[in-house]
mmJSON file of the N, C-alpha and C atoms, coordinates in Angstrom:
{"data_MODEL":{"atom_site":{
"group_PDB":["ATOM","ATOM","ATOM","ATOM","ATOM","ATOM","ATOM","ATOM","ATOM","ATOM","ATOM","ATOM","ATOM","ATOM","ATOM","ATOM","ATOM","ATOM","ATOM","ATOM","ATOM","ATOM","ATOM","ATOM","ATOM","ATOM","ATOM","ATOM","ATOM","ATOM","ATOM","ATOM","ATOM","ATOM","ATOM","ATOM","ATOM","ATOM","ATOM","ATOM","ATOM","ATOM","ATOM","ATOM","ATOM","ATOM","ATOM","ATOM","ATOM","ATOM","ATOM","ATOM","ATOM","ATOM","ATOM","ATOM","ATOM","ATOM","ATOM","ATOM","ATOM","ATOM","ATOM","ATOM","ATOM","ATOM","ATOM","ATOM","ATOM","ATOM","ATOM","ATOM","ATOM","ATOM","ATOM","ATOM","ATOM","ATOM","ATOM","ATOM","ATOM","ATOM","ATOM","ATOM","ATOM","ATOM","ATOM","ATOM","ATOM","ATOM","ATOM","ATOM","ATOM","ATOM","ATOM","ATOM","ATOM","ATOM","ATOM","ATOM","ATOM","ATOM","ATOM","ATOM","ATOM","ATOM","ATOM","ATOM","ATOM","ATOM","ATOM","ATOM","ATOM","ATOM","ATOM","ATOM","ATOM","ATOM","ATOM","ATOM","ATOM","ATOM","ATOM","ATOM","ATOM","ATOM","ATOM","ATOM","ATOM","ATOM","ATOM","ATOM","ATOM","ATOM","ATOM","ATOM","ATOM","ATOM","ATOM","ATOM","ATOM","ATOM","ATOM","ATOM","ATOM","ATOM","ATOM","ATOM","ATOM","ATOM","ATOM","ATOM","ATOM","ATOM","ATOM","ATOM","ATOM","ATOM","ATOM","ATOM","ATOM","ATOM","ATOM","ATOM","ATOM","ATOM","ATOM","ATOM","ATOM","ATOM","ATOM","ATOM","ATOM","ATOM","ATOM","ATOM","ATOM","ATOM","ATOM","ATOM","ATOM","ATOM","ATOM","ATOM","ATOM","ATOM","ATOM","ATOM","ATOM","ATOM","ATOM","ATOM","ATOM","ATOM","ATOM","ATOM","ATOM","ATOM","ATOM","ATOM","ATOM","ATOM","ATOM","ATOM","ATOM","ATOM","ATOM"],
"id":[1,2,3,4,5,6,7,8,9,10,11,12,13,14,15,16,17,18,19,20,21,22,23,24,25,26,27,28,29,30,31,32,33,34,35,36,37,38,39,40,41,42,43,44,45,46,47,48,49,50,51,52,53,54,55,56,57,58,59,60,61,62,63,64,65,66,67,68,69,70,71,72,73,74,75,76,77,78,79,80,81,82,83,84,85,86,87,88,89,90,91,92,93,94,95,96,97,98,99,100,101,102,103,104,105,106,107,108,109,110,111,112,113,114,115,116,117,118,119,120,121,122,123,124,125,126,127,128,129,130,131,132,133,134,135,136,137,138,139,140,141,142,143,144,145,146,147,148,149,150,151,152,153,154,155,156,157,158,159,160,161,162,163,164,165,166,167,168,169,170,171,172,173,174,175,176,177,178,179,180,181,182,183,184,185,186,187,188,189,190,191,192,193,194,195,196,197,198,199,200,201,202,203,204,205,206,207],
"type_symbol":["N","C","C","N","C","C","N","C","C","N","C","C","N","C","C","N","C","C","N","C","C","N","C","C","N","C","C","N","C","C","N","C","C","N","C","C","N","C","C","N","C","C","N","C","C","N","C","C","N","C","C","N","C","C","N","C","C","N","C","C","N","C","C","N","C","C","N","C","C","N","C","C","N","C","C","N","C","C","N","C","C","N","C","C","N","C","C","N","C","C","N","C","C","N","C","C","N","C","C","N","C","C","N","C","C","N","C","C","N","C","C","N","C","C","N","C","C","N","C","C","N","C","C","N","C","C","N","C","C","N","C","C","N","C","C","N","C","C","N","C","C","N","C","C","N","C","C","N","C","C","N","C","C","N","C","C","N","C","C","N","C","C","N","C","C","N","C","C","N","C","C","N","C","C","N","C","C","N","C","C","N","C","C","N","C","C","N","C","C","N","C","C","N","C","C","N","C","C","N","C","C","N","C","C","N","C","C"],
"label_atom_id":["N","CA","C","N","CA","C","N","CA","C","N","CA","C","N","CA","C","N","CA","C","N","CA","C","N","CA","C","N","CA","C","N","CA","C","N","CA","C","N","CA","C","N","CA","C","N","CA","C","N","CA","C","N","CA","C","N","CA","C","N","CA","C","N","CA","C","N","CA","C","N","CA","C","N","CA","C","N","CA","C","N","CA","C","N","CA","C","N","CA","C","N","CA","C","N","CA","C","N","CA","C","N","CA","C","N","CA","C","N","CA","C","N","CA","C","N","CA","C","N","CA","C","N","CA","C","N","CA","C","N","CA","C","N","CA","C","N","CA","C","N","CA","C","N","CA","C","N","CA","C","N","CA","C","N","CA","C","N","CA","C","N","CA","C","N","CA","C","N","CA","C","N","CA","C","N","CA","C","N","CA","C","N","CA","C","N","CA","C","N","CA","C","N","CA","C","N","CA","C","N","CA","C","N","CA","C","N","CA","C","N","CA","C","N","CA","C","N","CA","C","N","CA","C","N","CA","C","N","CA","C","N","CA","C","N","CA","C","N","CA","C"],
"label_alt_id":[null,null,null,null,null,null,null,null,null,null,null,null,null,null,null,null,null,null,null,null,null,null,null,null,null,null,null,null,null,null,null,null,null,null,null,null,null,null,null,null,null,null,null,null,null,null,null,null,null,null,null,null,null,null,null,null,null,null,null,null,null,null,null,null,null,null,null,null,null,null,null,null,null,null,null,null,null,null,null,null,null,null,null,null,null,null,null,null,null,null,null,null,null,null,null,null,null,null,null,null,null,null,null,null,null,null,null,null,null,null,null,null,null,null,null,null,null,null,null,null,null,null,null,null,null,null,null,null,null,null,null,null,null,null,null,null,null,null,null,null,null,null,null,null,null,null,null,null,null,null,null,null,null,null,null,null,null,null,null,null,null,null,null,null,null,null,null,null,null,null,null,null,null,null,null,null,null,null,null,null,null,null,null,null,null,null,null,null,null,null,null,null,null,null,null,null,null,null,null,null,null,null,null,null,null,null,null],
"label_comp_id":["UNK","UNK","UNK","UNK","UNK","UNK","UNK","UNK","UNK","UNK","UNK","UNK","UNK","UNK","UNK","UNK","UNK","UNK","UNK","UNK","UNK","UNK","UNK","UNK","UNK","UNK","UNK","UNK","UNK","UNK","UNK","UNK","UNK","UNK","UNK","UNK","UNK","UNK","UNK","UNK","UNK","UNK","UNK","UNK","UNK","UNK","UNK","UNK","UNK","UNK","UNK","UNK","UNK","UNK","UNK","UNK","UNK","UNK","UNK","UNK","UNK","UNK","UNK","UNK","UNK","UNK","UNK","UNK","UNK","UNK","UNK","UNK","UNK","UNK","UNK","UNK","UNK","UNK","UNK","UNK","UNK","UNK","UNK","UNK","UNK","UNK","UNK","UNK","UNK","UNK","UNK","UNK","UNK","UNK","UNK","UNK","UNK","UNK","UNK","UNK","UNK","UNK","UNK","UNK","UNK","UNK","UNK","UNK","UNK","UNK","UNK","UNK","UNK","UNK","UNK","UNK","UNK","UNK","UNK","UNK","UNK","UNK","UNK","UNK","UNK","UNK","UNK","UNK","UNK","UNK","UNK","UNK","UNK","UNK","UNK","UNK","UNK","UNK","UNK","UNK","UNK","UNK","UNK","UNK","UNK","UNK","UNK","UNK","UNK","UNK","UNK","UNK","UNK","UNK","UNK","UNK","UNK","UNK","UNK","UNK","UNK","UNK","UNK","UNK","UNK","UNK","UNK","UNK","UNK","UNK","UNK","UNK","UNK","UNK","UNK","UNK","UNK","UNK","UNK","UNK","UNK","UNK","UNK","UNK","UNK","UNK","UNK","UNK","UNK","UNK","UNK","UNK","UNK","UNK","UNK","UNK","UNK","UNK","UNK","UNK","UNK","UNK","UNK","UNK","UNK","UNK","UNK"],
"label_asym_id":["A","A","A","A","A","A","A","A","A","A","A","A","A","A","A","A","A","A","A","A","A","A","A","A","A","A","A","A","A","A","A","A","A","A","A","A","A","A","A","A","A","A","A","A","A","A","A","A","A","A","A","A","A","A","A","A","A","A","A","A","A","A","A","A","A","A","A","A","A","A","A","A","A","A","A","A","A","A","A","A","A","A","A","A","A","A","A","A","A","A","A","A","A","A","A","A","A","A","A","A","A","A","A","A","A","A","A","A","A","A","A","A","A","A","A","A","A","A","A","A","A","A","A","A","A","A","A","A","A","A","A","A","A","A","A","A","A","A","A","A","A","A","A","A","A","A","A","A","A","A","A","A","A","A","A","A","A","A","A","A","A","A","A","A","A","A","A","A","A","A","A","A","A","A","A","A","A","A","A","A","A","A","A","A","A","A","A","A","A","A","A","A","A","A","A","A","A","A","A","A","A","A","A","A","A","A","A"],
"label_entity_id":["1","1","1","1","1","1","1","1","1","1","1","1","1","1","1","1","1","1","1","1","1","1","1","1","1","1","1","1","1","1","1","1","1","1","1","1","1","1","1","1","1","1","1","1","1","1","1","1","1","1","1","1","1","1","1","1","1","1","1","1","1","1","1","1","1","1","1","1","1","1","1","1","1","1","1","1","1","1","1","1","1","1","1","1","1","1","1","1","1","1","1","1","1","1","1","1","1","1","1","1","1","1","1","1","1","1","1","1","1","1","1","1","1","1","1","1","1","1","1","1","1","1","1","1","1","1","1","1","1","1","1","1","1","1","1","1","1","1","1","1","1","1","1","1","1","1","1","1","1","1","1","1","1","1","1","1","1","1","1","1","1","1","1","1","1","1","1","1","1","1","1","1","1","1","1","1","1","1","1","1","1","1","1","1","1","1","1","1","1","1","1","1","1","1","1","1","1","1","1","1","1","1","1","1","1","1","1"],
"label_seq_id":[1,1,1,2,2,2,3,3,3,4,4,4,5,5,5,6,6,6,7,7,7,8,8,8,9,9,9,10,10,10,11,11,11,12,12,12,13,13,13,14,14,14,15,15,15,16,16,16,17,17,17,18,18,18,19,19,19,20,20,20,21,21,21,22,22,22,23,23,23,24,24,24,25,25,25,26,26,26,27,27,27,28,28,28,29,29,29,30,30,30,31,31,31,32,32,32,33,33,33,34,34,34,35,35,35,36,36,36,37,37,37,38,38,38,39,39,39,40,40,40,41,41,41,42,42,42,43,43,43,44,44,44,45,45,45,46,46,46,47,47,47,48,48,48,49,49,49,50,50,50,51,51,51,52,52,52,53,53,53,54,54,54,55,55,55,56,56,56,57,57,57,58,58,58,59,59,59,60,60,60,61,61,61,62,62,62,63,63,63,64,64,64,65,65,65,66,66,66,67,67,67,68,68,68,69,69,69],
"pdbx_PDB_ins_code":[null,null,null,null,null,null,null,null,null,null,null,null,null,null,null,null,null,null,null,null,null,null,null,null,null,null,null,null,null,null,null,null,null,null,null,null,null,null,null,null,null,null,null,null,null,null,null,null,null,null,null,null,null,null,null,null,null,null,null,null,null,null,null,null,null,null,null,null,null,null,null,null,null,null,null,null,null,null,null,null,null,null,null,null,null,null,null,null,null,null,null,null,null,null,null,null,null,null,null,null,null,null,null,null,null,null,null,null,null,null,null,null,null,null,null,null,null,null,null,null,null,null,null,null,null,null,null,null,null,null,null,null,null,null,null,null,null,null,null,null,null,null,null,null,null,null,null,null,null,null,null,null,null,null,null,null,null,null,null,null,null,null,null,null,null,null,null,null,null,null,null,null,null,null,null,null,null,null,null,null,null,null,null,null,null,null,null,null,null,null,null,null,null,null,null,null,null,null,null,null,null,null,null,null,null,null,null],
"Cartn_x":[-18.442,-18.254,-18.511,-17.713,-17.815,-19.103,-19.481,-20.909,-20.574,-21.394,-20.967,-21.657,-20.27,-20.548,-21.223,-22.515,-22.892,-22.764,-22.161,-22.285,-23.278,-24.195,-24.691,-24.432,-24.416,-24.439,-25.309,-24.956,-25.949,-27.334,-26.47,-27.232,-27.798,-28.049,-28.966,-27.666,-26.49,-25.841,-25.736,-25.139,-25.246,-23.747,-23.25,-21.404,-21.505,-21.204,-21.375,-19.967,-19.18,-17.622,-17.814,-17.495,-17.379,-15.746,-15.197,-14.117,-14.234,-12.995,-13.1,-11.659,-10.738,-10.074,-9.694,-8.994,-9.086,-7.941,-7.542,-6.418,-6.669,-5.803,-6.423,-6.467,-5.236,-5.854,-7.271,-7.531,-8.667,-10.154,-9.426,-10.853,-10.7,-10.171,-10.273,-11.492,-11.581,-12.547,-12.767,-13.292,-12.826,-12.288,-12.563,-11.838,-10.504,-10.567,-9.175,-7.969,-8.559,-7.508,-7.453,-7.974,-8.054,-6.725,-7.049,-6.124,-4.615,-4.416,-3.1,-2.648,-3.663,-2.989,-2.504,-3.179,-2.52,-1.453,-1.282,0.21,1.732,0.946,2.47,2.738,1.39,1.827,2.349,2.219,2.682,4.254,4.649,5.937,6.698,6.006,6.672,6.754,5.877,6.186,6.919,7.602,8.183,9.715,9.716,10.52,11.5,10.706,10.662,11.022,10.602,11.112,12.718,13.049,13.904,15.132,14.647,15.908,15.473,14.361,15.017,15.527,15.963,16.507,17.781,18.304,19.781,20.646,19.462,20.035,20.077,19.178,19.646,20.502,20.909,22.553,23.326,23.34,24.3,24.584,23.732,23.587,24.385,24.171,24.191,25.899,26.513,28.007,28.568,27.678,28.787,28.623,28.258,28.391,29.555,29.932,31.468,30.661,32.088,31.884,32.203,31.985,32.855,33.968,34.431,35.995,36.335,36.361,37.264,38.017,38.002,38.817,39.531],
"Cartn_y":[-15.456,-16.441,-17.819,-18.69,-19.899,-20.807,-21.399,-23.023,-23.213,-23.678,-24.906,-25.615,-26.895,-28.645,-29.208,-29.39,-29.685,-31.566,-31.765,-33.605,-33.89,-34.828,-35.335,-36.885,-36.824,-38.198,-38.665,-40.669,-41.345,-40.84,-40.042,-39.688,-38.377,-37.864,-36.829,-35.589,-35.664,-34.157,-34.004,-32.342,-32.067,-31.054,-31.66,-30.488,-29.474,-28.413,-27.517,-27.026,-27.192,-26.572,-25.825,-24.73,-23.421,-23.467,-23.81,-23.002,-21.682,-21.306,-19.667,-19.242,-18.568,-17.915,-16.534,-16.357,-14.67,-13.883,-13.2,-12.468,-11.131,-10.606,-9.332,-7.972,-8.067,-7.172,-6.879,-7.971,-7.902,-7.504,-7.039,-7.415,-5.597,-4.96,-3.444,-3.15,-1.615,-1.106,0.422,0.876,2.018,2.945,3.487,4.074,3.991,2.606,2.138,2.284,1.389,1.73,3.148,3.995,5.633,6.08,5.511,6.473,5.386,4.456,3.53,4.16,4.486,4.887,6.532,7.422,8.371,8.602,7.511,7.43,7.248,6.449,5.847,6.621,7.7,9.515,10.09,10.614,11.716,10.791,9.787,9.119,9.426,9.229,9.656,11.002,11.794,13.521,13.617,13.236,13.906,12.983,11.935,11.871,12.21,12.732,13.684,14.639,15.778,17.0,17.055,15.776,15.836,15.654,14.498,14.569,15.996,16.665,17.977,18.785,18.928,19.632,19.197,18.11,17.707,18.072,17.958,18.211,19.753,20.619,22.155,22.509,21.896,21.93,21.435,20.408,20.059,20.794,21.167,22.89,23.876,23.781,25.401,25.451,24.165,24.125,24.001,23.726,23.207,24.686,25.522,26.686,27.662,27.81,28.779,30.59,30.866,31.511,32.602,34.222,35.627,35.473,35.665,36.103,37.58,38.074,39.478,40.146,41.734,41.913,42.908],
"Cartn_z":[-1.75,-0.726,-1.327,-0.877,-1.358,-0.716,-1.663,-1.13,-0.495,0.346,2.086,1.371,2.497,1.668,3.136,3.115,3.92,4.129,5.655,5.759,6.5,5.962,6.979,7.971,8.942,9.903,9.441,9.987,10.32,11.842,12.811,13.685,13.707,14.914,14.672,14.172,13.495,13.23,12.527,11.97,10.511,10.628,9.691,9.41,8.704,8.884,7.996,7.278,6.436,6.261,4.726,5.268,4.352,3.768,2.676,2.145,1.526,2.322,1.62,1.922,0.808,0.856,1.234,2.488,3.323,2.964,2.169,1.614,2.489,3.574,4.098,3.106,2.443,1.271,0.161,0.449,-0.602,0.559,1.845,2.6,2.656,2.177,2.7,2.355,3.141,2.567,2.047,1.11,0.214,0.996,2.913,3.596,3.717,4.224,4.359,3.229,1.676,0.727,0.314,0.871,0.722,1.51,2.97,3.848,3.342,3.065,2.942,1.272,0.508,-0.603,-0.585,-0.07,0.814,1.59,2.427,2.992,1.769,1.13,0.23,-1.177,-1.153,-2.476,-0.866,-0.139,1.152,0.928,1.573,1.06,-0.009,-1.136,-2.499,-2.953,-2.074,-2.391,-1.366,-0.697,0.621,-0.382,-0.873,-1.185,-2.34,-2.892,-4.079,-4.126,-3.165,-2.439,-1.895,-1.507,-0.827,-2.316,-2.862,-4.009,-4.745,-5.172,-5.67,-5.322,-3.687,-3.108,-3.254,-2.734,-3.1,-4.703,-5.766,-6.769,-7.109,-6.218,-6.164,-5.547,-4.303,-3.596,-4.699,-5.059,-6.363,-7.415,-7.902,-9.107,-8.991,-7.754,-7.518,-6.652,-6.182,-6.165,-6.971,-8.357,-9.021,-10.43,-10.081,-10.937,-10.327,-11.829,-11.518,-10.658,-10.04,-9.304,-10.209,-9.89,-10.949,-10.445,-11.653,-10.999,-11.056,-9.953,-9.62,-10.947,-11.495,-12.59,-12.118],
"occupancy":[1.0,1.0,1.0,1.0,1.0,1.0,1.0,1.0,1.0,1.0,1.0,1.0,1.0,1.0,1.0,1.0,1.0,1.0,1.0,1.0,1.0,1.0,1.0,1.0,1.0,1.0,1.0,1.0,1.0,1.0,1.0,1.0,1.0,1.0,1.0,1.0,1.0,1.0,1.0,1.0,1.0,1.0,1.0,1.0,1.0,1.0,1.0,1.0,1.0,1.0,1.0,1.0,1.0,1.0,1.0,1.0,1.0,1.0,1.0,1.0,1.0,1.0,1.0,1.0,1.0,1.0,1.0,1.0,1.0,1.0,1.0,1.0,1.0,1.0,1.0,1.0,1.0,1.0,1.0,1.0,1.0,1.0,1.0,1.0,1.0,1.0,1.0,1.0,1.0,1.0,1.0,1.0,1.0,1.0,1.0,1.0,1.0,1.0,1.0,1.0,1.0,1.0,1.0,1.0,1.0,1.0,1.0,1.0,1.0,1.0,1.0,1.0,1.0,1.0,1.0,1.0,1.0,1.0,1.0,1.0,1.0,1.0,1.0,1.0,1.0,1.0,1.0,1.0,1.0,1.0,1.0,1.0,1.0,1.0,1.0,1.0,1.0,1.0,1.0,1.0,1.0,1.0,1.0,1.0,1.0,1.0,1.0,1.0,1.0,1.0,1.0,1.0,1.0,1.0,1.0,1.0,1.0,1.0,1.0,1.0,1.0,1.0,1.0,1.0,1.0,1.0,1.0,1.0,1.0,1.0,1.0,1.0,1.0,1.0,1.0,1.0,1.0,1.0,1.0,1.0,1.0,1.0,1.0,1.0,1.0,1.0,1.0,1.0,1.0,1.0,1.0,1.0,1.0,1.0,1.0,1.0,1.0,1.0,1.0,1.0,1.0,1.0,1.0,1.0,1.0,1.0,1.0],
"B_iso_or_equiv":[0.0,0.0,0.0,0.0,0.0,0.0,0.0,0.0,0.0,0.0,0.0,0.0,0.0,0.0,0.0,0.0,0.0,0.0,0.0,0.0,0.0,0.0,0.0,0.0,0.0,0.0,0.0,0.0,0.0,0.0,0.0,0.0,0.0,0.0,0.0,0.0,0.0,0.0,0.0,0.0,0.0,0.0,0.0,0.0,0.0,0.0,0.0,0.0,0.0,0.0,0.0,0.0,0.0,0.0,0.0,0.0,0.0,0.0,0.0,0.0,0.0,0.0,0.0,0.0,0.0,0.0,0.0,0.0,0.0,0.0,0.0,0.0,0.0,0.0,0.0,0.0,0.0,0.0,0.0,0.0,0.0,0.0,0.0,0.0,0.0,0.0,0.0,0.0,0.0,0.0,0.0,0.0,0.0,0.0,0.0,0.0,0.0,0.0,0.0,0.0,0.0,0.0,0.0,0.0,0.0,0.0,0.0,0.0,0.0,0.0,0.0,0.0,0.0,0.0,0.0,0.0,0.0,0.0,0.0,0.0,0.0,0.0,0.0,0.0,0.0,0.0,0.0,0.0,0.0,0.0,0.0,0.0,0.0,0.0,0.0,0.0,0.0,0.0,0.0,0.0,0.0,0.0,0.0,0.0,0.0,0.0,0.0,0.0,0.0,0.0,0.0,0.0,0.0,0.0,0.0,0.0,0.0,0.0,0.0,0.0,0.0,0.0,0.0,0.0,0.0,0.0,0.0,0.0,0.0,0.0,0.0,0.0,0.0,0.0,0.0,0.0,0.0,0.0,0.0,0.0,0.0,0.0,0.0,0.0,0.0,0.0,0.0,0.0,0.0,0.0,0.0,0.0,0.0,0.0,0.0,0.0,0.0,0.0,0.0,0.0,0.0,0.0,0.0,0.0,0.0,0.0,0.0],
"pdbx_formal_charge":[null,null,null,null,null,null,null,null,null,null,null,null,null,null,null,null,null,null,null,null,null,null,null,null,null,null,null,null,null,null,null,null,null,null,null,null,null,null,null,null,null,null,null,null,null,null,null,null,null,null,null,null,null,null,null,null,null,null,null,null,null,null,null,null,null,null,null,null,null,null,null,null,null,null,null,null,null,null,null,null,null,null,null,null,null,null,null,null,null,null,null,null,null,null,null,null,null,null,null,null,null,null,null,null,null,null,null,null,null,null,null,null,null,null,null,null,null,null,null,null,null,null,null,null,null,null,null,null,null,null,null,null,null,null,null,null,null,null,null,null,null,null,null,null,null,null,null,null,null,null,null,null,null,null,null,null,null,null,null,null,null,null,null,null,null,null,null,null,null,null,null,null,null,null,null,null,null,null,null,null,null,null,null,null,null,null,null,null,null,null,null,null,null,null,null,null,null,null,null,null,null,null,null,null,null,null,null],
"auth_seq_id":[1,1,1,2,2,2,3,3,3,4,4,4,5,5,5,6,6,6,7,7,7,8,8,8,9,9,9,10,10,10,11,11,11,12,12,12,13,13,13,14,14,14,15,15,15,16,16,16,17,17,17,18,18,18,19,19,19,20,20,20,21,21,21,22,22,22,23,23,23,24,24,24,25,25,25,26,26,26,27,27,27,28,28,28,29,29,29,30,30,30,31,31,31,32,32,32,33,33,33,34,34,34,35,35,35,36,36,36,37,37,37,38,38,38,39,39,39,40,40,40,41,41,41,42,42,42,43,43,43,44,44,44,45,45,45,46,46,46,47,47,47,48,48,48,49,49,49,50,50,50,51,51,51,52,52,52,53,53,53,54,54,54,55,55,55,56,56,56,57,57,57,58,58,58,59,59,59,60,60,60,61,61,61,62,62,62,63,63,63,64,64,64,65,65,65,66,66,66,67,67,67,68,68,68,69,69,69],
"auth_comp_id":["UNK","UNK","UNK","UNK","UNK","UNK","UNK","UNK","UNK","UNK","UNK","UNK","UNK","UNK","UNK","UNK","UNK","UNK","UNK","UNK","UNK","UNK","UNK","UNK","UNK","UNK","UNK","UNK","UNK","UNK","UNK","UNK","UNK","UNK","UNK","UNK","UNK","UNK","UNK","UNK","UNK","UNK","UNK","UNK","UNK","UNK","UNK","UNK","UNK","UNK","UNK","UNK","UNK","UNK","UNK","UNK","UNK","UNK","UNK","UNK","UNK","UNK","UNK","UNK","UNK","UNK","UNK","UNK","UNK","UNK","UNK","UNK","UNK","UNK","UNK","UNK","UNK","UNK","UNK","UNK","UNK","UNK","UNK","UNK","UNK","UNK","UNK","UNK","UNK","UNK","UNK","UNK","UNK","UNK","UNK","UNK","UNK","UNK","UNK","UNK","UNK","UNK","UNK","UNK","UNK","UNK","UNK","UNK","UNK","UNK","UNK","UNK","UNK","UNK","UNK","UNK","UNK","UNK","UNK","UNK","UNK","UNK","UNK","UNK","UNK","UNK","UNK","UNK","UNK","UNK","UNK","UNK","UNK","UNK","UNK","UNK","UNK","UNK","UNK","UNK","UNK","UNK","UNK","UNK","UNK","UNK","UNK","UNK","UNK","UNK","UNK","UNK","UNK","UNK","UNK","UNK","UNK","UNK","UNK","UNK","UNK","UNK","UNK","UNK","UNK","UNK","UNK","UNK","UNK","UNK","UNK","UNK","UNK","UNK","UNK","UNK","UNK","UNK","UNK","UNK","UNK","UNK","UNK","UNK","UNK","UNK","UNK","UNK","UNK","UNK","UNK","UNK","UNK","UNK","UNK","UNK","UNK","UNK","UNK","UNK","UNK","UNK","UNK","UNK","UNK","UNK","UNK"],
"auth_asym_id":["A","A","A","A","A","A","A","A","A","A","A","A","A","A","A","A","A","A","A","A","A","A","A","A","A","A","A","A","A","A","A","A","A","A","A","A","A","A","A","A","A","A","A","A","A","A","A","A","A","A","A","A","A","A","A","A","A","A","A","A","A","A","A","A","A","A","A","A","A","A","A","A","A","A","A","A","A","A","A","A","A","A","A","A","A","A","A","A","A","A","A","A","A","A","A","A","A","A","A","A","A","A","A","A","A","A","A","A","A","A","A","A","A","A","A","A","A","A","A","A","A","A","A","A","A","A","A","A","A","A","A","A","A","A","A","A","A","A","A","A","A","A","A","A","A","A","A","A","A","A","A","A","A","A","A","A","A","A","A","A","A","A","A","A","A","A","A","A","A","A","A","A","A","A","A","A","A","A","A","A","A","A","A","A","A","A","A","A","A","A","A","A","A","A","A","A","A","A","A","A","A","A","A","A","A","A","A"],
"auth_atom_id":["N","CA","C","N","CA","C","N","CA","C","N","CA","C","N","CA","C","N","CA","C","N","CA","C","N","CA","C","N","CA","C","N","CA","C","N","CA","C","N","CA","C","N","CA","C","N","CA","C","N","CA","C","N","CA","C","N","CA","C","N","CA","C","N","CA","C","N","CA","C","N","CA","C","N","CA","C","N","CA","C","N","CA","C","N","CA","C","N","CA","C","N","CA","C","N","CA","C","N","CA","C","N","CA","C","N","CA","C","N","CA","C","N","CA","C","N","CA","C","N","CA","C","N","CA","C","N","CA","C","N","CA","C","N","CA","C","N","CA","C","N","CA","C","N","CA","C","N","CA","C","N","CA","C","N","CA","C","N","CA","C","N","CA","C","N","CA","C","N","CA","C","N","CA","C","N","CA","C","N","CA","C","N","CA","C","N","CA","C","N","CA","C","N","CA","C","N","CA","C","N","CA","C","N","CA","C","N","CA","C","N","CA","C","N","CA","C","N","CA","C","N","CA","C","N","CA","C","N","CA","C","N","CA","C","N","CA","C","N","CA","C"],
"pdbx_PDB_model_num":[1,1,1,1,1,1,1,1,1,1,1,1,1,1,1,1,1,1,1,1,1,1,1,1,1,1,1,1,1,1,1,1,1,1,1,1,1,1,1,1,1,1,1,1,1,1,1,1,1,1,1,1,1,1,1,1,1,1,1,1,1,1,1,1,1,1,1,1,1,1,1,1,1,1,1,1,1,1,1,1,1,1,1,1,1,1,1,1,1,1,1,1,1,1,1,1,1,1,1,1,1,1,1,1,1,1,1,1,1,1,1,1,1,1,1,1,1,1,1,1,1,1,1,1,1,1,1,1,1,1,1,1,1,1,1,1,1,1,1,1,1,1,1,1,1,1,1,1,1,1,1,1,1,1,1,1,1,1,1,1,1,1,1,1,1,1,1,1,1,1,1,1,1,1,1,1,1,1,1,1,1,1,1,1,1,1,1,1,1,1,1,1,1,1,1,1,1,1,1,1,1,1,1,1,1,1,1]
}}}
């Protein structure tokens, strides 16, 4: 967390201003980047599954058939 620049008045007040940079990514927490990095492998195996399946439909049309003697 960043210093506070504290101002003071001539009268009785006092400013307090904090800079700080809030990136919501950086605010997770080990739960959170657990269950979000979980979602996006379940994504990539589901999508994964799916192209090896297409390329076993693909295989498997494209092998010659017996031919009858």
């Amino acid at each position: 967390m960043a210093d506070p620049t504290v101002i003071e008045c001539a009268t009785a007040c006092t400013v307090t201003v904090v800079h700080e940079l809030s990136l919501p990514p950086l605010q997770l927490t080990p739960e959170q980047g657990a269950l979000i990095s979980s979602a996006v492998l379940l994504v990539w195996a589901a999508g994964w599954g799916i192209r090896m399946l297409i390329q076993t439909i693909r295989s498997s049309d494209s092998e010659p058939t017996e031919k009858e003697n």
